[in-house]
C-alpha atoms as one frame of an Amber mdcrd trajectory, in Angstrom:
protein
  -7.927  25.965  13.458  -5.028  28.604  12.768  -2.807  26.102  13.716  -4.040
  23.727  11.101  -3.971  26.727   8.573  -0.289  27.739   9.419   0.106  24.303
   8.604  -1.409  24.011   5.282  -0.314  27.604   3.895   3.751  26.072   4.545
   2.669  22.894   2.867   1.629  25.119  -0.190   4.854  27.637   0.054   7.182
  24.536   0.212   5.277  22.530  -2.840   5.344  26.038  -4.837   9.730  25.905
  -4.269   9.883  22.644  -5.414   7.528  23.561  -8.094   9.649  26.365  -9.228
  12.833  24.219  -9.147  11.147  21.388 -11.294  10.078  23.812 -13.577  13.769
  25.714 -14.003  14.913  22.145 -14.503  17.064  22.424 -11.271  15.350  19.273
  -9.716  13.619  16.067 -11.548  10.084  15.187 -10.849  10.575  13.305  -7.572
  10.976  16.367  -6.127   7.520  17.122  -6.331   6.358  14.045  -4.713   2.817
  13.579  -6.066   0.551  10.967  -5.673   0.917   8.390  -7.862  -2.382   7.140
  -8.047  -5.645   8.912  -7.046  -6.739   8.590  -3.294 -10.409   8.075  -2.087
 -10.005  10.969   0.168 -12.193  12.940  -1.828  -9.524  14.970  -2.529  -8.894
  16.318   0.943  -5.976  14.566   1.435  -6.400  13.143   4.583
């Protein structure tokens, strides 16, 4: 389970770089590479 949390917390570190790129206007929106339509997941993303 740490693992999978290790995991999850450089998913979110990476996604808030591109984030802060996107927003400085140094990268265009497919950097961010969002869903483009909603998932049935739930929202768990798996």
């Amino acid at each position: 389970m740490i693992r999978e949390l290790q995991i999850h917390r450089q998913e979110l570190l990476d996604y808030h770089e591109r984030l802060q790129r996107f927003l400085k206007g140094e990268a265009g929106p497919e950097t961010l590479d969002l869903p483009l339509e909603p998932t049935d997941d739930g929202g768990t993303g798996r």
